[in-house]
N, C-alpha and C positions, 0 to 999 in steps of 0.2 A: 483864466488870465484876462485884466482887463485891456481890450481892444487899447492900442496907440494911436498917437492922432495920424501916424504915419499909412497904419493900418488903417482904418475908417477911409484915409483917403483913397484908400488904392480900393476899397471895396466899393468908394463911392463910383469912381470912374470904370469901374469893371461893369458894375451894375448901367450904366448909363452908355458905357461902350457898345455904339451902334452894331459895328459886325457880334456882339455878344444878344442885341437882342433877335439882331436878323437869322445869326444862327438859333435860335429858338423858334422865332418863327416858322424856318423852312427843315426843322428838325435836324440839323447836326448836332454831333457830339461839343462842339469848341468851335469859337473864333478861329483856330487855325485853318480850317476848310477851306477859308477862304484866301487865305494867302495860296494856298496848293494850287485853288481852283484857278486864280490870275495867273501864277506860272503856269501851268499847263493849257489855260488857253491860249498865253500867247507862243507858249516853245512847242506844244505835241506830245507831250513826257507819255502820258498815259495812252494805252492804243490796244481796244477791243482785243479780248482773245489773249494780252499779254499777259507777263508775271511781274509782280509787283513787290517788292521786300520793304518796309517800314519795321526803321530801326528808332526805338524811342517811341511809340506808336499811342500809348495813353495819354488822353481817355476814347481817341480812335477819329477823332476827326478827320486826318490825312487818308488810316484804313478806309472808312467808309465814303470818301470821294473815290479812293481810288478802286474800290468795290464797285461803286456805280458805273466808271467810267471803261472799266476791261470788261462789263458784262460778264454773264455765266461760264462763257468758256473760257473766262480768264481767271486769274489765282492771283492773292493776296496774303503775301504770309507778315505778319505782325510779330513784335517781338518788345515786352520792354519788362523792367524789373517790378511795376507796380500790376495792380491787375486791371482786367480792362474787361467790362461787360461785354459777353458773347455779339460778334457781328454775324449776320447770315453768312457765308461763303467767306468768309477769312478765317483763316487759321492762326490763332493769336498760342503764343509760348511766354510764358511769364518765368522770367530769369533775368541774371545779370550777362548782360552784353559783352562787358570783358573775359567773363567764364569761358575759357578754350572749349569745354566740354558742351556749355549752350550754344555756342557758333555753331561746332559740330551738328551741334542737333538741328537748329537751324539749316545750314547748306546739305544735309538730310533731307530734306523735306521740300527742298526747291524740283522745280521740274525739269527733265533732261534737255539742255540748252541752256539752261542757265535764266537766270532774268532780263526784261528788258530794262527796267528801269531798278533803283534803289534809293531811296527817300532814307535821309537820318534828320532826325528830330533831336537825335539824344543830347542829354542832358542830365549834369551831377546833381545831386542834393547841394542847394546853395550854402555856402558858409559866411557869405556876406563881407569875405575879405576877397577884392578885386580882382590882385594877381593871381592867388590862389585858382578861383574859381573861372577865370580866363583859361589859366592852363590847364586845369582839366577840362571843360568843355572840349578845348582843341586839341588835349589826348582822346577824346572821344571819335572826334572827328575823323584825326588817324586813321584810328580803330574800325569805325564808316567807310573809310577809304580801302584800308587794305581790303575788306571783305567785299567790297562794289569790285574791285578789280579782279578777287577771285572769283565774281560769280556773273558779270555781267556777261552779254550776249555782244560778239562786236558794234554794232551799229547800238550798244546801251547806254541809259543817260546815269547818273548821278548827281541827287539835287540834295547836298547837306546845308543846315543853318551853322554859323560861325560867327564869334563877337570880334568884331573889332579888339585888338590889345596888342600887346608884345610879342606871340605869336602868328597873327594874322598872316603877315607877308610870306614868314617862310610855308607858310601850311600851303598861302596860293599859288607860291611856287611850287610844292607838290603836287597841288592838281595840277597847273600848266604841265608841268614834265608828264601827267599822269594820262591826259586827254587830247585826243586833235583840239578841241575847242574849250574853251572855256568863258562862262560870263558869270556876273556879278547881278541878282536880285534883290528889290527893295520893295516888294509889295505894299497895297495901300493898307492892308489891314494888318501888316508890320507900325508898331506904334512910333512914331517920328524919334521922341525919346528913347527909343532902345537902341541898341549898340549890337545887335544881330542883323547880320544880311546874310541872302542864301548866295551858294556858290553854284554854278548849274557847269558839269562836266559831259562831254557827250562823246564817246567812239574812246574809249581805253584805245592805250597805245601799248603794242604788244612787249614793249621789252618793260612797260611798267609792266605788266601782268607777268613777265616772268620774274622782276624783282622781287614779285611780291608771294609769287610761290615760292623763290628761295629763300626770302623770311621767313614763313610759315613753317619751310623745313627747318632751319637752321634752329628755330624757338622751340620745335617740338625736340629736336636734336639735347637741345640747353635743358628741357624740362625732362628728359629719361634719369634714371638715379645711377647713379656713378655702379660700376660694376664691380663685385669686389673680387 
């Protein structure tokens, strides 16, 4: 298929996209390393020795910041539906995120205490229709949420990306009810023209975290087969 002018253009500014060449330079996976790496210089997300969950995690840029920054005695579990070339010390599962059965296997495989932090990346296959793909991205995010609430550690963070649209507000009033604190991220290496900012959540609040076990129950409840 012959390239669009639409396309040339976005290849040209990719190609000339400074964080695209800087991350080449100092060897990351992607551009997005560096948005991770501004939040967590300026909030603490990541901390030696911790557990680290990346949801959406391909092609591993966020993995392998936050591989560097927990060090060896810390753990990195990865997770996204595309595949993602092997990182040292991260444990990457390739699956679909909404699968009850890949979650499972995922909070499987977390270590006893739960995580400190949990990073979502995630993101649908675009369909280039607006509303559409607004609201699933931020069915995504949900999705990021409920699971950060069942698996973080009290004092843990959760830092998701979220588009601006139709559902924004109510989703930040999810997080508000969800966390002691909550802010709003707009990294430099976030392109001005995009319409994603990150949400940074930090100390679950214990009666979201029991909301969100009585979901889980109640869904797994709805998914048993009727008994004859």
């Amino acid at each position: 298929m012959k390239p669009t002018r639409t396309s040339r253009a976005w290849i040209r500014e990719h190609i000339n996209d400074p964080y695209v060449q800087k991350a080449k330079r100092e060897g990351y996976r992607s551009r997005a390393s560096y948005k991770l790496m501004e939040i967590d210089d300026r909030d603490r997300l990541i901390k030696a020795g911790g557990a680290v969950v990346d949801l959406g995690a391909a092609p591993g840029g966020w993995s392998q910041l936050a591989r560097q920054r927990v060090g060896r005695q810390g753990k990195v579990l990865a997770i996204d539906l595309l595949p993602m070339e092997e990182l040292e010390g991260v444990t990457f599962i390739q699956g679909d995120f909404t699968d009850h059965a890949i979650r499972s296997d995922l909070l499987s495989r977390l270590p006893d205490g739960g995580a400190d932090l949990v990073l979502s990346d995630l993101a649908p296959n675009m369909s280039g229709v607006e509303l559409y793909d607004q609201a699933r991205v931020m069915e995504l995010a949900g999705l990021g949420l409920e699971f950060a609430l069942l698996t973080l550690k009290p004092q843990g963070a959760f830092l998701v990306k979220v588009f601006h649209g139709e559902d924004f507000e109510p989703f930040v009033k999810s997080m508000r009810e969800s966390f002691v604190t909550l802010a709003t991220r707009k990294p430099a290496a976030s392109r001005d023209r995009s319409p994603e900012v990150y949400l940074l959540g930090k100390t679950p609040k214990p009666d979201a975290i029991e909301a969100a076990k009585q979901q889980v129950l109640e869904d797994q409840q709805t998914a048993l087969p009727d008994e004859k």
